[in-house]
PATI-146362 format. One line per field, with one value per residue (C-alpha): residue in one letter; chain; residue number from 1; x, z, y. Coordinates in nm, 4 decimals, padded with zeros to 6 digits, always signed. Each point is the difference from the previous one (the first is absolute). Layout:
PATI-146362
res: [a; ...]
chain: [A; ...]
n: [NUM; ...]
X: [X; ...]
Z: [Z; ...]
Y: [Y; ...]
This chain:
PATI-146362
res: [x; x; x; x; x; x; x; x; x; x; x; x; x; x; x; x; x; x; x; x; x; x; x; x; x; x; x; x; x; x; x; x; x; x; x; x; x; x; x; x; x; x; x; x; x; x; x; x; x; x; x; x; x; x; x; x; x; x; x; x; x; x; x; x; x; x; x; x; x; x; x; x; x; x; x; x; x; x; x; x; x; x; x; x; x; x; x; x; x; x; x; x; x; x; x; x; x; x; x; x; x; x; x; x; x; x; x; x; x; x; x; x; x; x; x; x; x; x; x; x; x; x; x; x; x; x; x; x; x; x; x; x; x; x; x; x; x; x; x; x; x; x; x; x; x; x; x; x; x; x; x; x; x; x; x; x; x; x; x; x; x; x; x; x; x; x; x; x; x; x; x; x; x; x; x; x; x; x; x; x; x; x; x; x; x; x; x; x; x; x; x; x; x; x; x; x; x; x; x; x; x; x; x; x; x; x; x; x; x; x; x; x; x; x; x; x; x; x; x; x; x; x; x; x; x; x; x; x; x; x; x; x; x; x; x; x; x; x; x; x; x; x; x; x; x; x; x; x; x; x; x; x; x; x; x; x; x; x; x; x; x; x; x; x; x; x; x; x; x; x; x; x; x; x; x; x; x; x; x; x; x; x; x; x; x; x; x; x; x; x; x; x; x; x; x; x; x; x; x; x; x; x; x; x; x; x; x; x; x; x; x; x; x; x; x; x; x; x; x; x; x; x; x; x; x; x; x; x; x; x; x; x; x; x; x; x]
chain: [A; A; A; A; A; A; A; A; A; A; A; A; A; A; A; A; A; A; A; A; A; A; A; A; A; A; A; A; A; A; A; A; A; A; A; A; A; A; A; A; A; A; A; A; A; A; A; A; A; A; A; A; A; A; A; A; A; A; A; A; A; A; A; A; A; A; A; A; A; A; A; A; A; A; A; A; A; A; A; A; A; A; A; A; A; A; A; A; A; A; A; A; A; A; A; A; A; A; A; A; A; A; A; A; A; A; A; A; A; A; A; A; A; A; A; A; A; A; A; A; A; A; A; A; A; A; A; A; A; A; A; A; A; A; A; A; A; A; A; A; A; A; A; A; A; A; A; A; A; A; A; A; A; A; A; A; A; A; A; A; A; A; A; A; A; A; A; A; A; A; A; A; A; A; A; A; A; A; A; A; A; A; A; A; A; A; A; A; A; A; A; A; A; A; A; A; A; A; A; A; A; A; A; A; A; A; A; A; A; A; A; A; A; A; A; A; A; A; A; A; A; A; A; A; A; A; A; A; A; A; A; A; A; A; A; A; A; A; A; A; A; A; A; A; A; A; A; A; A; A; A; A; A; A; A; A; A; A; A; A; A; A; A; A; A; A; A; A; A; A; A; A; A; A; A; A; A; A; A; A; A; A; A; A; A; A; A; A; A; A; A; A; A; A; A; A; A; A; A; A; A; A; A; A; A; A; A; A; A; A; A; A; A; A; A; A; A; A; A; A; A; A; A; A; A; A; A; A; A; A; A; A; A; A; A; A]
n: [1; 2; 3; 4; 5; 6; 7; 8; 9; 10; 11; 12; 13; 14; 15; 16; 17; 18; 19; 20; 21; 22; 23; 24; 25; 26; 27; 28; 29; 30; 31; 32; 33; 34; 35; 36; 37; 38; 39; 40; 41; 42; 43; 44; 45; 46; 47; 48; 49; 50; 51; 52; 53; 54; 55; 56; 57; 58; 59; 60; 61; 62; 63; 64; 65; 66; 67; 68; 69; 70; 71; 72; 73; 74; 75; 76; 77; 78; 79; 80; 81; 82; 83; 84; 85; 86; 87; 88; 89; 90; 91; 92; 93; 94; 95; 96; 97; 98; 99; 100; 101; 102; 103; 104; 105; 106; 107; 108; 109; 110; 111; 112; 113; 114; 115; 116; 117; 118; 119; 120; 121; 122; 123; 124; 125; 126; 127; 128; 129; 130; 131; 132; 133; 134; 135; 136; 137; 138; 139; 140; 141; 142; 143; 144; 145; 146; 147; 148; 149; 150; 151; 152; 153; 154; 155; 156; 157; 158; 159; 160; 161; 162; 163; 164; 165; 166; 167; 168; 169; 170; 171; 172; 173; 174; 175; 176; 177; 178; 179; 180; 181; 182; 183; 184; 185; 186; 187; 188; 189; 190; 191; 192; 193; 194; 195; 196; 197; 198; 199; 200; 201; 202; 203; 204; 205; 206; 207; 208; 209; 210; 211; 212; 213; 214; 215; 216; 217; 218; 219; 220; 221; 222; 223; 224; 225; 226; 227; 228; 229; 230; 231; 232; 233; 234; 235; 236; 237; 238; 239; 240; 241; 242; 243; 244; 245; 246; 247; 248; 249; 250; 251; 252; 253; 254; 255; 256; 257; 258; 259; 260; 261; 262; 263; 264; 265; 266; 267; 268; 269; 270; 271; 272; 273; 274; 275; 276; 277; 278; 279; 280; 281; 282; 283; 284; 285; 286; 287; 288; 289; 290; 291; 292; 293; 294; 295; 296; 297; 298; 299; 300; 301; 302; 303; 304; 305; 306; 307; 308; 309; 310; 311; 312; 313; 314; 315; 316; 317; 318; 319; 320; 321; 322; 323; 324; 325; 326; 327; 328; 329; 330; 331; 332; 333; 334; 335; 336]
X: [+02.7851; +00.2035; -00.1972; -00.0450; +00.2023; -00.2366; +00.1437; -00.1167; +00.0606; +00.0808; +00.0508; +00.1884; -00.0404; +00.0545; -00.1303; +00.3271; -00.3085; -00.1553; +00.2180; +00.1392; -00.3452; -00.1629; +00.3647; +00.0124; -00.4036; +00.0625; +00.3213; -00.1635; -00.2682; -00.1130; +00.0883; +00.4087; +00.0660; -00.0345; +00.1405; +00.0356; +00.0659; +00.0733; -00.0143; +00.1331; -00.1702; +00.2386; -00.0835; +00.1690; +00.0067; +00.1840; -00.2378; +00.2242; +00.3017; -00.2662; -00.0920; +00.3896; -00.0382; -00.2331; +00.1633; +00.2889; -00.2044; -00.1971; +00.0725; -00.3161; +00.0024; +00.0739; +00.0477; -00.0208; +00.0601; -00.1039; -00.1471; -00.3120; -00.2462; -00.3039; -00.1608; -00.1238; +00.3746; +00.0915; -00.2175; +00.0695; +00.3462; +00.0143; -00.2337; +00.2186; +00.2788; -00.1929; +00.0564; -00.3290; -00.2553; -00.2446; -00.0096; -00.1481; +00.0365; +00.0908; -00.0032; +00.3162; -00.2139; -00.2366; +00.0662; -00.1660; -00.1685; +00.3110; -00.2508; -00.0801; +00.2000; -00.0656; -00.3345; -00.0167; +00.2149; -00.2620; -00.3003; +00.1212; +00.2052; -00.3491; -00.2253; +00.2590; -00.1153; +00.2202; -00.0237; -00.1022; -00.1180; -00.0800; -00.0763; +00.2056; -00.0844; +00.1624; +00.1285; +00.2044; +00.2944; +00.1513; -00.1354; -00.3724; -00.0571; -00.1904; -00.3522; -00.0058; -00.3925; -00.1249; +00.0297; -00.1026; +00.0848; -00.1188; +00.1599; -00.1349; +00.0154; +00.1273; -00.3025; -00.1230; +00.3533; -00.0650; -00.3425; +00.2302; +00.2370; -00.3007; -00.1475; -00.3453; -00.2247; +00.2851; +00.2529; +00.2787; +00.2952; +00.2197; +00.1664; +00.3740; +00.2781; +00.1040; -00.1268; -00.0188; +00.1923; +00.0502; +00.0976; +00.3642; -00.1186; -00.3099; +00.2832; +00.2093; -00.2970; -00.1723; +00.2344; -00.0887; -00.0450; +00.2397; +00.0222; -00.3759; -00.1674; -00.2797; +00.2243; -00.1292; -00.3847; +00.1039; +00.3033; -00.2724; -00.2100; +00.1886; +00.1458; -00.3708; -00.0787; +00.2291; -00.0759; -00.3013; +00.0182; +00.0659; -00.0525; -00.1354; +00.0622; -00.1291; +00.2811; +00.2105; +00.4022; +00.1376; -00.0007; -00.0132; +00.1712; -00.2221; +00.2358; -00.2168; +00.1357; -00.1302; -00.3547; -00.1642; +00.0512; -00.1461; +00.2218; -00.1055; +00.2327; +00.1367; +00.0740; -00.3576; -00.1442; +00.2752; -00.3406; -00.1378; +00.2923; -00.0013; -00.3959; +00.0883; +00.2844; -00.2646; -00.2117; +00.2514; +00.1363; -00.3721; -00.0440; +00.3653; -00.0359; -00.2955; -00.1965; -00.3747; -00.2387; -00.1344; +00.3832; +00.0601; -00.3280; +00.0901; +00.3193; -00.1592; -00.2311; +00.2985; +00.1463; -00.3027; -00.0182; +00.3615; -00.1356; -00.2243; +00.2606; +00.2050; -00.2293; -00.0650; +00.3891; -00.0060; -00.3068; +00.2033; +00.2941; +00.1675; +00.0270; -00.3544; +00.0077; +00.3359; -00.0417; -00.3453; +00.1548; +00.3044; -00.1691; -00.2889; +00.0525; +00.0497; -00.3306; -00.2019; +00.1024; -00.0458; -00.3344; -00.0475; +00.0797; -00.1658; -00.3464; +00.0452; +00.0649; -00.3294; -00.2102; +00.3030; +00.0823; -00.3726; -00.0473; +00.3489; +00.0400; +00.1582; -00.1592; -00.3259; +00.2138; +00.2087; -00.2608; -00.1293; +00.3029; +00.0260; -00.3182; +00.0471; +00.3738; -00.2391; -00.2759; +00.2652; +00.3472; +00.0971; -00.2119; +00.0087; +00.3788; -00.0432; -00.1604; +00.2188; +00.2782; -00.1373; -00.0738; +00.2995; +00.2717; -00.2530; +00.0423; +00.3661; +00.0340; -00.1780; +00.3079; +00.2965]
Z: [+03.5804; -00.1597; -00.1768; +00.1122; -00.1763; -00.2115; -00.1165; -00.3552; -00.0264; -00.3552; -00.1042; -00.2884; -00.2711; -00.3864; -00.0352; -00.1838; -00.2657; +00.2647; +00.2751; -00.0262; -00.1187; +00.3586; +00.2245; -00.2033; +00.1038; +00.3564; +00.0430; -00.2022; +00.3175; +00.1284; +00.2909; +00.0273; +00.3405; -00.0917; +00.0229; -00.2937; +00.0817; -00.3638; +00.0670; -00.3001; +00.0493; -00.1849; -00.3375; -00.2729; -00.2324; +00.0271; +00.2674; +00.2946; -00.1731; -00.0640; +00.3642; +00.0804; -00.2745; +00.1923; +00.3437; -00.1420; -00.1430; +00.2383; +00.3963; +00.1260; -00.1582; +00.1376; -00.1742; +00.1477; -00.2436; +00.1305; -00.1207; -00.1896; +00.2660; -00.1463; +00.0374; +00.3700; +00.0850; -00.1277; +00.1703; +00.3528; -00.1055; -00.0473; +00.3093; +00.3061; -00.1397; -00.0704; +00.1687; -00.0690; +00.2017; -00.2504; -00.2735; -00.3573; -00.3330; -00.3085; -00.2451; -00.2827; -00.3447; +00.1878; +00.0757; +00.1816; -00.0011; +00.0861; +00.3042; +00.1237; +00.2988; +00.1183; -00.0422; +00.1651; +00.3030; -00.0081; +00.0693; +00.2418; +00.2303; -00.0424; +00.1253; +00.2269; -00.2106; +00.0448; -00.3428; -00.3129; -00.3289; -00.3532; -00.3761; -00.2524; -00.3865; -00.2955; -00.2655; -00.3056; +00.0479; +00.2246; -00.2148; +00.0703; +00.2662; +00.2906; +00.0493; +00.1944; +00.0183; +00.3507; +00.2899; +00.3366; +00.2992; +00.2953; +00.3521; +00.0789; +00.3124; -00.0070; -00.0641; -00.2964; -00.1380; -00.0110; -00.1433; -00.2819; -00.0210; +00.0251; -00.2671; +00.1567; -00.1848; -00.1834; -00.3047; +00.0608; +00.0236; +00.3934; -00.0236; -00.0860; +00.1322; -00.2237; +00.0009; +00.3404; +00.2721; +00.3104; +00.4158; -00.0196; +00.2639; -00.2088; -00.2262; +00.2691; +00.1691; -00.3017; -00.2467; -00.2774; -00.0945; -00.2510; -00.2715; -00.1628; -00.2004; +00.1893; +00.2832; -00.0137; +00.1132; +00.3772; +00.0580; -00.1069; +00.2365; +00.2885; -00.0119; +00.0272; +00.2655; +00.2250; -00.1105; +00.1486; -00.2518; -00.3417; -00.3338; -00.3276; -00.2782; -00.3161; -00.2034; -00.2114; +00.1196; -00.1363; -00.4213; +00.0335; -00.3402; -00.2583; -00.2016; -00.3506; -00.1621; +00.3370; +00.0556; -00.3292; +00.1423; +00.3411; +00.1171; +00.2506; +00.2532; +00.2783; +00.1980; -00.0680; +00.3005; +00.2518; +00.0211; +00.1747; +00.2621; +00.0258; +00.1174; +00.2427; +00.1791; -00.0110; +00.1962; +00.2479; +00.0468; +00.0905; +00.2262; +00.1744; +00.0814; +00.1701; -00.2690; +00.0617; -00.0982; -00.2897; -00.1891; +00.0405; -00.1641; -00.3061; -00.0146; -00.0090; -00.2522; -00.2255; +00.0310; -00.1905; -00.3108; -00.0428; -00.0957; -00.2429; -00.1443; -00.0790; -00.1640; -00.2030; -00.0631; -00.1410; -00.2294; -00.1089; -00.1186; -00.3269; +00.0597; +00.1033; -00.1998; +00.1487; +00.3596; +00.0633; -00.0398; +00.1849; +00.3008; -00.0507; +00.4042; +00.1035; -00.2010; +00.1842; +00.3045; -00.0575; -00.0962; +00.2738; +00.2616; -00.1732; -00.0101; +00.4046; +00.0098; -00.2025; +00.1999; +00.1923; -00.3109; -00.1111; +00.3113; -00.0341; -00.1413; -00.3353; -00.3077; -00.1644; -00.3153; +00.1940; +00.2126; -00.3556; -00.1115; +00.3334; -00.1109; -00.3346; +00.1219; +00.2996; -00.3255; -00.2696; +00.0534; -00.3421; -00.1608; +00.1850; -00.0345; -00.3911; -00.0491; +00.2623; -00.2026; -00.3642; +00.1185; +00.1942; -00.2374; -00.2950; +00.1705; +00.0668; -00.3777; -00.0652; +00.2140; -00.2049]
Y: [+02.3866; -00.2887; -00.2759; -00.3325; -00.2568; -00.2103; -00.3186; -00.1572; -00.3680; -00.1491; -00.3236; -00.0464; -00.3280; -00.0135; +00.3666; +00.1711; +00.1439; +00.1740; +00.0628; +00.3858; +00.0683; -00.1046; +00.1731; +00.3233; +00.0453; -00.1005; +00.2334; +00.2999; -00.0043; +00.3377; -00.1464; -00.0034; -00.2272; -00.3192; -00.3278; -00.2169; -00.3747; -00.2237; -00.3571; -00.1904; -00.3646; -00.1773; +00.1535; -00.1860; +00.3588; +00.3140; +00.1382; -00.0529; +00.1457; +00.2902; +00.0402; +00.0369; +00.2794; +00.1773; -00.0131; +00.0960; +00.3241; +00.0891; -00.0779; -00.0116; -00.3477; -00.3362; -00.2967; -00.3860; -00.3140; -00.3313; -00.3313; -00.0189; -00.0740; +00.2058; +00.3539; -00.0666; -00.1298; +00.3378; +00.1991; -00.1886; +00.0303; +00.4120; +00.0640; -00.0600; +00.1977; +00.3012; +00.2932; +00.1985; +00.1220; -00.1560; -00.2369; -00.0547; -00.2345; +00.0786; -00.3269; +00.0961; -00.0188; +00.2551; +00.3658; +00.2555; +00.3766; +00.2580; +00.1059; -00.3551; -00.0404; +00.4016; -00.0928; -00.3152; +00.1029; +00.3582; -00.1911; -00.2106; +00.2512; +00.2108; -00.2830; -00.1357; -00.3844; -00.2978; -00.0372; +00.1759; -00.1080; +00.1104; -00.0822; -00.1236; +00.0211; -00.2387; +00.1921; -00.1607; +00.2238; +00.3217; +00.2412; -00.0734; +00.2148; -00.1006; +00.1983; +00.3209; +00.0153; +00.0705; -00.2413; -00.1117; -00.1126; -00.1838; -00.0919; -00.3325; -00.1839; -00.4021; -00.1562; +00.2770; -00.0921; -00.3690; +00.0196; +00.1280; -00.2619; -00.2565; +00.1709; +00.0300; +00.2306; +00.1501; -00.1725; +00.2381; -00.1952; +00.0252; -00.2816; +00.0955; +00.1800; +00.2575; +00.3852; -00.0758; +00.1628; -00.1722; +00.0485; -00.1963; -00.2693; -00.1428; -00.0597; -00.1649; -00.2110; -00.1076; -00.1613; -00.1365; -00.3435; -00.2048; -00.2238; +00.0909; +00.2492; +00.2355; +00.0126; +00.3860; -00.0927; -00.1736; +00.2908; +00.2472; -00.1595; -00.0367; +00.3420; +00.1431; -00.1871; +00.1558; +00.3502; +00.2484; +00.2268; +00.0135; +00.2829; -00.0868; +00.2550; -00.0201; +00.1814; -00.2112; +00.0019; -00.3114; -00.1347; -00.3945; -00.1202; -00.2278; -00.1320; +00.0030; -00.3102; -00.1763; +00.1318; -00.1780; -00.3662; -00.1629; -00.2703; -00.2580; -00.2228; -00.1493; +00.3659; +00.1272; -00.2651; +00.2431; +00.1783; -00.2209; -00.0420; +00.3661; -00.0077; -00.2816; +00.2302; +00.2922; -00.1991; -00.1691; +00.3345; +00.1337; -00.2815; +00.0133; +00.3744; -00.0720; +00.2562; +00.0345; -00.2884; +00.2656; +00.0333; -00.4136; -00.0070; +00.2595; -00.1611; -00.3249; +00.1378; +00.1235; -00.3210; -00.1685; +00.2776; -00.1376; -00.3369; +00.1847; +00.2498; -00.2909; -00.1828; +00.3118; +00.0578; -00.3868; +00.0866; +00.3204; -00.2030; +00.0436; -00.3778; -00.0868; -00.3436; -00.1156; +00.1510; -00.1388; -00.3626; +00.0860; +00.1249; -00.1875; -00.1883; +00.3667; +00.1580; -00.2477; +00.1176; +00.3087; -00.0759; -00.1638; +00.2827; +00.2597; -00.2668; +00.0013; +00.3427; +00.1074; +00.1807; +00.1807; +00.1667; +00.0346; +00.1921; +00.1904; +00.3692; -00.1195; +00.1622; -00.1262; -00.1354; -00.1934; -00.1703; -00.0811; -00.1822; -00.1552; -00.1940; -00.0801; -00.1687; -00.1813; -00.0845; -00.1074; +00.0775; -00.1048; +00.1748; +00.3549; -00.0612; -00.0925; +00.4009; +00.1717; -00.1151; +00.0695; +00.4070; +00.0443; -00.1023; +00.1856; +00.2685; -00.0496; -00.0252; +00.3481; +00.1484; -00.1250]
């Protein structure tokens, strides 16, 4: 019996270093029918004259140029004019496991899932090979899924669309939102919520590039507070499709650990000095919501250390921020 066609959406933007890297993994896949849809975002490099390369190469490629306008206007872009059956994301410095997609499209044919998802790892380069120790899997209903993506009694990380493979229409009905960063968290979101049934797996299919000369430095601004929009559409979303008074709450709950993660991320900064007098009007804010929200997130399935630090910010911001800072960036140093 023929294969489904699988389509594997790829935005494109300044990535000519890592570009054939992330195609030649997606069209070595076990898995031959697929769909490959480039979208060059306006990139002001070589990578769209690349992507013609490729389609030129290798028909099973399409190409689309259009104005910069963002990853999520690329992704909306690609989706209607797919063709596949199903739908996943590959970003272009990544690449994937040469089973991913047989594996992905496996597990959810065999647990007839809307959706399927698995691990990622975050090697330095293509030859560190991904881990082939012993996995598992579990077939979890909507509301097992979203205790996930809430992170409630667990820290592994749902929240993003890649080694993911999806049912074409979740694409189609949940678009995601433009013009901000952690546009993934509300898509993510919405998607599950129309779902009933989805499968975690444990093995890793997809190698989520760290650029090295990048990791050793924690930079704060202006597009880390899209966190915080991102939380509020989690939340209207919740509440516009009617979801049970139980998710509005955990989204609601979600929505005030972004106050504190931020105000982490700001004591984190390479540029703690500066930052906390730039956003000084936006700290106390901050503050301020995550004071109201106290004994929510006291009385919220976060770990112990975090509750912790929740405190000392609620005692003495400046100082809990002062030693945050000192270990993080110490530690940051013991890496270069």
């Amino acid at each position: 019996m023929e294969q489904p066609l699988i389509s594997v959406i790829i935005p494109v933007y300044k990535v000519e270093e890592y570009l054939d890297r992330c195609l030649e993994s997606v069209l070595n896949q076990t898995y031959r029918n697929l769909e490959v849809v480039l979208v060059d975002d306006g990139s002001p490099d070589l990578s769209g004259k690349m992507a013609d390369e490729w389609a030129k190469k290798d028909n099973r490629v399409t190409v689309y140029h259009k104005d910069n306008g963002g990853q999520s206007s690329a992704r909306n872009y690609a989706a209607p004019k797919t063709n596949g059956e199903y739908i996943m994301f590959v970003d272009s410095d990544d690449w994937i496991e040469s089973d991913c997609v047989e594996y992905l499209y496996n597990l959810l044919k065999k647990n007839e899932a809307d959706f399927v998802t698995a691990e990622y790892c975050r090697p330095l380069n293509v030859n560190d090979v991904a881990s082939d120790t012993a996995f598992e899997e579990k077939v979890l209903t909507r509301d097992e899924f979203l205790d996930m993506f809430f992170k409630i009694n667990t820290q592994v990380n749902m929240q993003y669309p890649w080694a993911k493979l999806f049912k074409r229409d979740l694409i189609l009905n949940n678009p995601f939102p433009e013009g901000m960063t952690d546009e993934d968290v509300p898509t993510i979101f919405s998607i599950a919520v129309d779902t009933e049934k989805v499968v975690y797996s444990t093995k890793v299919v997809y190698d989520y590039y760290v650029n090295e000369a990048g990791t050793t430095e924690s930079k704060f601004g202006d597009r880390n507070f899209d966190l915080l929009k991102a939380w509020d559409l989690v939340v209207k979303i919740a509440e516009n499709k009617e979801c049970s008074s139980e998710i509005v709450a955990k989204a609601k709950m979600n929505r005030a650990r972004a106050d504190f993660g931020l105000l982490v991320n700001l004591a984190q900064s390479a540029n703690y000095k500066l930052d906390k007098v730039k956003y000084s009007k936006e700290k106390k804010e901050l503050l301020k919501s995550l004071r109201s929200n106290f004994r929510l997130l006291m009385n919220s399935p976060i770990p112990k250390s975090r509750k912790i630090t929740i405190i000392g910010f609620v005692v003495s911001y400046s100082f809990t921020a002062w030693a945050i800072n000192k270990v993080y960036n110490y530690n940051q140093c013991l890496l270069k």
